[in-house]
C-alpha positions as CSV (number, residue, x, y, z in Angstrom):
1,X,6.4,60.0,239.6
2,X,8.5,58.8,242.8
3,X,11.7,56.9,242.9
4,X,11.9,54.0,245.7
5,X,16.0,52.9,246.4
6,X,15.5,49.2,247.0
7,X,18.0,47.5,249.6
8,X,18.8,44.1,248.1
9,X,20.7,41.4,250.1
10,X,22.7,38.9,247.5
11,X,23.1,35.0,249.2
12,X,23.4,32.1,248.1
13,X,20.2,31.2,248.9
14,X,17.7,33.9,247.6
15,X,17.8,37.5,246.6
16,X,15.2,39.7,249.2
17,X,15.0,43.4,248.6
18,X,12.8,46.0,250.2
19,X,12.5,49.5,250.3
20,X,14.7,51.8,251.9
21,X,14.5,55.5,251.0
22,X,12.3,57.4,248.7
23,X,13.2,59.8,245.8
24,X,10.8,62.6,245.1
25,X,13.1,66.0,244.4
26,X,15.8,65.4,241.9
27,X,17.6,67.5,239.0
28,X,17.1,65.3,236.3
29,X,16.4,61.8,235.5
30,X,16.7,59.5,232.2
31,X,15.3,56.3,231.7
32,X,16.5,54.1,229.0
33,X,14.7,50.8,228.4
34,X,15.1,48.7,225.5
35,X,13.5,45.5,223.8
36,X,16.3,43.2,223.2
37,X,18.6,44.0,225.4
38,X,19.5,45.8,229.1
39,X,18.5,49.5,229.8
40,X,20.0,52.4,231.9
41,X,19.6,55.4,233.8
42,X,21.1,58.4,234.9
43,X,20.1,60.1,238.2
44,X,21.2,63.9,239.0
45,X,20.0,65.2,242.3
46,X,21.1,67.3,245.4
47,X,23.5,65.4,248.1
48,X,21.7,64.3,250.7
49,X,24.1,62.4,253.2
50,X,21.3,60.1,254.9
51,X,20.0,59.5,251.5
52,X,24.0,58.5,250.6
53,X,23.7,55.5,252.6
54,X,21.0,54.0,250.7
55,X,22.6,54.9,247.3
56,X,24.8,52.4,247.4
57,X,26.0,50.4,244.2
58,X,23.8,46.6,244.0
59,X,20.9,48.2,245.5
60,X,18.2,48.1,243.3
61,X,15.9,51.3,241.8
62,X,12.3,51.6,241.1
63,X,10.0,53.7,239.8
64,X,6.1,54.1,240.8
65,X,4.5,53.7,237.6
66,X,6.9,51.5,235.8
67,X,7.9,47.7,236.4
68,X,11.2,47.9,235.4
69,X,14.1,47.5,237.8
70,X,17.4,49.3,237.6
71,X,21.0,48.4,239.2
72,X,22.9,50.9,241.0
73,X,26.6,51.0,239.5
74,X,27.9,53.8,239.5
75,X,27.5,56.7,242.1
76,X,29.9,60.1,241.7
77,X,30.0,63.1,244.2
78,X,30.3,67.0,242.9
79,X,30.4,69.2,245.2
80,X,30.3,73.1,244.0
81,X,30.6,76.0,246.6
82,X,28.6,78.3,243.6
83,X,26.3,75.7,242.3
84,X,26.2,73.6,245.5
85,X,26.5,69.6,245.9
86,X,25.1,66.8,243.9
87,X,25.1,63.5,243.4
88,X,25.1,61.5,240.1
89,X,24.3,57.9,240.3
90,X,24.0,55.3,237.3
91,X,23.6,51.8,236.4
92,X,22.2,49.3,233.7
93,X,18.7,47.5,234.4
94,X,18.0,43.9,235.8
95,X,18.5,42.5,232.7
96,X,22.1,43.3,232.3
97,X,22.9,40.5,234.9
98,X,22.9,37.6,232.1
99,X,25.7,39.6,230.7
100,X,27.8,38.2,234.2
101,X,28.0,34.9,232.3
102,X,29.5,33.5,229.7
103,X,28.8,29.9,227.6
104,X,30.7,27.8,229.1
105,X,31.4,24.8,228.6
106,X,30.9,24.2,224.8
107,X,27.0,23.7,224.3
108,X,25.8,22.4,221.1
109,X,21.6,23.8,220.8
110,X,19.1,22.0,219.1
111,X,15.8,23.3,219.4
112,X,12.1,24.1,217.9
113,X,11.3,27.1,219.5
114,X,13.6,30.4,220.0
115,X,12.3,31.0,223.7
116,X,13.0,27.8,224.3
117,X,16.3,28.2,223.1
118,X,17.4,30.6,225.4
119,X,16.0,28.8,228.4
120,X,18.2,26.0,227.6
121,X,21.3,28.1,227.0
122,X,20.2,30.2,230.9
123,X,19.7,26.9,233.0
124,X,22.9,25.2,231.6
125,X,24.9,28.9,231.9
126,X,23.3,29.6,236.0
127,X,23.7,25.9,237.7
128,X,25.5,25.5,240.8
129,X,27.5,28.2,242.0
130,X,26.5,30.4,239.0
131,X,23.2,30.2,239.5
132,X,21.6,33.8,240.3
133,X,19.5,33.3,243.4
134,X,15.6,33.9,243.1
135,X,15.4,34.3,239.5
136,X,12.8,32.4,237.7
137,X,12.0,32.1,233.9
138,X,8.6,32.0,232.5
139,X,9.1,30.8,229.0
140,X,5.2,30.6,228.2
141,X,5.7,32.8,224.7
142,X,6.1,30.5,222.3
143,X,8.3,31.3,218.3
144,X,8.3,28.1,216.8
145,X,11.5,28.1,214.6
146,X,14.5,25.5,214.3
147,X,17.2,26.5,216.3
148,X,20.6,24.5,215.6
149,X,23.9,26.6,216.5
150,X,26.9,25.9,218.9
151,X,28.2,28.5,220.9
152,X,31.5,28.8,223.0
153,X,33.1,31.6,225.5
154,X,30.1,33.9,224.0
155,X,29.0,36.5,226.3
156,X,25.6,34.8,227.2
157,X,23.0,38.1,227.3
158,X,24.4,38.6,223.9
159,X,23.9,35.4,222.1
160,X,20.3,35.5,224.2
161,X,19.9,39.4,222.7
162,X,20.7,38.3,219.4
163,X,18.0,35.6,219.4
164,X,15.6,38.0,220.0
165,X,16.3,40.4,217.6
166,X,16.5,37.6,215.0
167,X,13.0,36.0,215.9
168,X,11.7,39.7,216.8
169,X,10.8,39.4,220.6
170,X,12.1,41.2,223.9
171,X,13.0,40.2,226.8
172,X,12.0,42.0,230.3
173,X,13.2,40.7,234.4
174,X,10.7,42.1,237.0
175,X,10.0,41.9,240.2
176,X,7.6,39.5,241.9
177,X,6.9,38.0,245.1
178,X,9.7,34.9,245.4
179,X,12.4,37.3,243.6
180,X,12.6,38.2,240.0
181,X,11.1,37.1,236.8
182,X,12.7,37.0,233.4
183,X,10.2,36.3,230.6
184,X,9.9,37.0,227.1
185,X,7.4,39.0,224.9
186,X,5.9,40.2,221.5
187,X,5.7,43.9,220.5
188,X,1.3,44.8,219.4
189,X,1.4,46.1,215.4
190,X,-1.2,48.2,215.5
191,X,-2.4,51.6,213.7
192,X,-0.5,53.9,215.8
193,X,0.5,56.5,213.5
194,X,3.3,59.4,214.1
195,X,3.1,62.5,211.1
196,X,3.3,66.1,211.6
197,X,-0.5,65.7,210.0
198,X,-1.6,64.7,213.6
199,X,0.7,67.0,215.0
200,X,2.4,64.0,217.2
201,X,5.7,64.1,215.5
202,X,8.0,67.1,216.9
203,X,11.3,66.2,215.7
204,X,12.5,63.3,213.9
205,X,15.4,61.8,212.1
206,X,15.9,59.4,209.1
207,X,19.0,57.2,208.8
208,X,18.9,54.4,205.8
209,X,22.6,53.3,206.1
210,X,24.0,50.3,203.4
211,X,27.7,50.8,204.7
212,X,28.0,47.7,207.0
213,X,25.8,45.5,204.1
214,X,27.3,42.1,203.6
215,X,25.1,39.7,201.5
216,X,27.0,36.6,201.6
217,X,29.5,35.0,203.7
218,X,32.1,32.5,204.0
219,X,32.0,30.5,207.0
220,X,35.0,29.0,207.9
221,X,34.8,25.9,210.3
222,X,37.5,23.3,211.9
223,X,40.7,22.3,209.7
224,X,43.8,23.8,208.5
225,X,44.7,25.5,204.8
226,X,42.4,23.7,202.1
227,X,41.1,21.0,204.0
228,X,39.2,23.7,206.2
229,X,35.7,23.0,206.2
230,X,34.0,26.0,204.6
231,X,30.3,26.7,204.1
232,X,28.6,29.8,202.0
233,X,25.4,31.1,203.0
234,X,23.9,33.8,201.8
235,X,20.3,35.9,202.0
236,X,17.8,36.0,199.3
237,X,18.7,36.5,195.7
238,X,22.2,37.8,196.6
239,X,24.9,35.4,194.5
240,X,25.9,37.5,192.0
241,X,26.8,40.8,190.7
242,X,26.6,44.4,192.6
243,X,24.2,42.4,195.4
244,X,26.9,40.2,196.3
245,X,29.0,41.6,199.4
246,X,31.2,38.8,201.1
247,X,32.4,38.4,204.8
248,X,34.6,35.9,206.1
249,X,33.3,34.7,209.3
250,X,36.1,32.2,211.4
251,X,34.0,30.2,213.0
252,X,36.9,27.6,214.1
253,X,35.4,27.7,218.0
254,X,32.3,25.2,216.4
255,X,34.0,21.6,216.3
256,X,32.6,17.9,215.5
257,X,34.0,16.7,218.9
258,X,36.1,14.5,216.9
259,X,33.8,13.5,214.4
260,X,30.9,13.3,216.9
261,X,29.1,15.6,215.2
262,X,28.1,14.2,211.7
263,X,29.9,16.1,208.8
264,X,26.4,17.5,207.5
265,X,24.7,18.3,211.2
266,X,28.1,20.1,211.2
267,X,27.6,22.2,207.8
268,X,24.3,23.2,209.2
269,X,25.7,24.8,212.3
270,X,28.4,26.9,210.1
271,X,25.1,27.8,208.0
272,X,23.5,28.6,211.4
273,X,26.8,31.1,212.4
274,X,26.6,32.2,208.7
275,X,22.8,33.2,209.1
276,X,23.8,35.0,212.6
277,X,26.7,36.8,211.2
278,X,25.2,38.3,208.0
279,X,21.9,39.3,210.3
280,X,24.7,41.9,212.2
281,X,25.6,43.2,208.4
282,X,21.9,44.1,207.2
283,X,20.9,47.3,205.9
284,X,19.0,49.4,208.5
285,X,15.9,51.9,208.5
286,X,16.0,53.9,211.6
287,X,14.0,56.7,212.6
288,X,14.8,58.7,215.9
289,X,11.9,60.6,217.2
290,X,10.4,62.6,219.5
291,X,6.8,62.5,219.3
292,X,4.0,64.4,221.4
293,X,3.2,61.6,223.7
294,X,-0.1,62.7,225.1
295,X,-1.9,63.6,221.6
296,X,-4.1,61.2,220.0
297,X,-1.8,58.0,221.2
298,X,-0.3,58.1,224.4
299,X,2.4,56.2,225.6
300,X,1.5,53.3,227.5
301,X,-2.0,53.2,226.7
302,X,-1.9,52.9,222.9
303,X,2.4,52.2,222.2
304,X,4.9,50.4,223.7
305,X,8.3,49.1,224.0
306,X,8.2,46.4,221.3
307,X,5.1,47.9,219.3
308,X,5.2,48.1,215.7
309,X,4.1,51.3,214.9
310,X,3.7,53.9,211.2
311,X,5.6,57.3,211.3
312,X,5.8,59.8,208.4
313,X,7.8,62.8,208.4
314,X,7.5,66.1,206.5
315,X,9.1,64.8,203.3
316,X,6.5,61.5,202.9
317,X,9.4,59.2,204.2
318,X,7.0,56.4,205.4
319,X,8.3,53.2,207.6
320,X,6.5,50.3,209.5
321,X,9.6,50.4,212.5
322,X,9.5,48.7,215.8
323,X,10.1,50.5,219.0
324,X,13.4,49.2,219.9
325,X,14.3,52.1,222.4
326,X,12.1,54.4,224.9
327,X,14.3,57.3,226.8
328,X,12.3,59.3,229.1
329,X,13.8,62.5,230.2
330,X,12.4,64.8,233.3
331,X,14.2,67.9,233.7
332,X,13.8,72.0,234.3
333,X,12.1,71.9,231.1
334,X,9.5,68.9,231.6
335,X,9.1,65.4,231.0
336,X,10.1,64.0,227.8
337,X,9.2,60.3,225.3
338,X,11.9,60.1,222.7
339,X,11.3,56.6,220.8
340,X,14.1,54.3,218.4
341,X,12.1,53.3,216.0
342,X,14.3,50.9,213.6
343,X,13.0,48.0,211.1
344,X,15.6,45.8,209.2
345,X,15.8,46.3,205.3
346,X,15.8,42.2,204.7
């Protein structure tokens, strides 16, 4: 595996990159790459003053056998008169650029389909002099499912990250040759199977955590004292007794315009903020593990980021999770898969 430092050149009009140095002796490296959301990476090598120049924050890096693109951030010199001079550079993939916009102005979204949701919420969010240079959308997947919410001063990769995670679909920007692609995809379920029975499981942890459970919620909307316009939503069979947790969500930043909005299209986007809220408050499966990636399924070829996979661990703890995370580690000790494997308890 080689490491190619892109130079990238930010106008107005386009976003061009090409490469400028290559990477092949380093310390360490770790490669985070997640399904709903921005990944990262950590780079510890020797200093190299000519390669300096090229490590420069906004330039771009990329790997040889992997499409996804990381932004330089953050670079740090140590220098060591025992353990001699390195560098340390950082930064948060392609995707993390939606995070450098918020909603703005007040957008009300009605829509059929979750992807094309999002679209709607990128093109009126990156117009004009927002507008990031080069990037295209390819909104082909399609997850049919009424989408009717207003959103104001949000941070717009997390609203967009939180639609995915709702409707269970990632999101991935790559490279291509007018710029940079942002498109949206579904993880495979297939009969990957982790266990210490196929000797593919090396160490593993189990988390089932209730603590942050909420069940119902309180959605408070425009008005003042009782004449506040309140709707309760709540998930499955959850109104009463020990099942019933309550959350007061203030969702005063969704407004009729005035009465534009009609009082029950209104009630249905509290229900909407409701439905988002309580999906933050859900009880959570998670394994964390690190498997043996090149014995009988091997990364890549059979799994994926976004695959729906079975693990078992020695105490016949059995879960259907989704790969939600992938770190890869190289080191003085190897190369390393450590998968997030986490499935909602709805």
């Amino acid at each position: 595996m080689e490491l190619y430092v892109l130079g990238v050149n930010y106008s107005a009009e386009a976003t061009t990159y090409e490469p400028v140095a290559v990477i092949d002796t380093f310390k360490s490296l770790i490669w985070t790459k997640r399904f709903f959301t921005y990944g990262d990476f950590e780079l510890y090598l020797p200093a190299d003053k000519e390669l300096l120049t090229y490590l420069k924050p906004r330039n771009w890096l990329i790997r040889d056998d992997d499409p996804s693109v990381m932004i330089i951030e953050n670079i740090t010199v140590e220098t060591n008169i025992e353990n001699g001079d390195y560098f340390i550079v950082s930064g948060r993939s392609l995707e993390s650029i939606l995070g450098y916009r918020v909603i703005i102005p007040q957008i009300t979204i009605n829509e059929s389909d979750a992807v094309q949701a999002i679209k709607t919420l990128i093109v009126e969010n990156t117009s004009s002099n927002r507008v990031f240079p080069s990037m295209t959308i390819d909104d082909s997947l399609q997850v049919p499912d009424t989408i009717s919410t207003q959103f104001t001063g949000q941070n717009l990769l997390s609203v967009i990250s939180d639609i995915c995670m709702k409707y269970g679909f990632g999101l991935k920007m790559e490279l291509s040759s007018e710029g940079f692609t942002l498109s949206f995809y579904e993880g495979v379920e297939g009969e990957v199977i982790f266990s210490p029975e196929f000797d593919n499981l090396v160490n593993s942890k189990y988390v089932s955590d209730l603590s942050n459970y909420a069940s119902y919620a309180y959605v408070a909307g425009e008005g003042e004292g009782t004449n506040r316009k309140i709707n309760n939503t709540y998930f499955g069979n959850t109104k009463s007794g020990f099942a019933r947790r309550e959350i007061f969500v203030d969702a005063k930043d969704i407004s009729s315009n005035d009465g534009e909005i009609p009082l029950n299209d209104y009630m249905q986007l509290l229900q909407a903020r409701g439905v988002e809220k309580l999906a933050e408050h859900q009880a959570t499966k998670a394994f964390e593990a690190e498997i043996e990636s090149t014995i009988n399924f091997v990364y890549k070829q059979d799994w994926n980021l976004g695959d729906i996979v079975t693990i078992t661990n020695e105490y016949g703890i059995t879960a259907t999770p989704r790969i939600v995370e992938i770190i890869e580690s190289w080191d003085d000790n190897g190369y390393s898969v450590i998968p997030t494997l986490e499935e909602l308890e709805v």
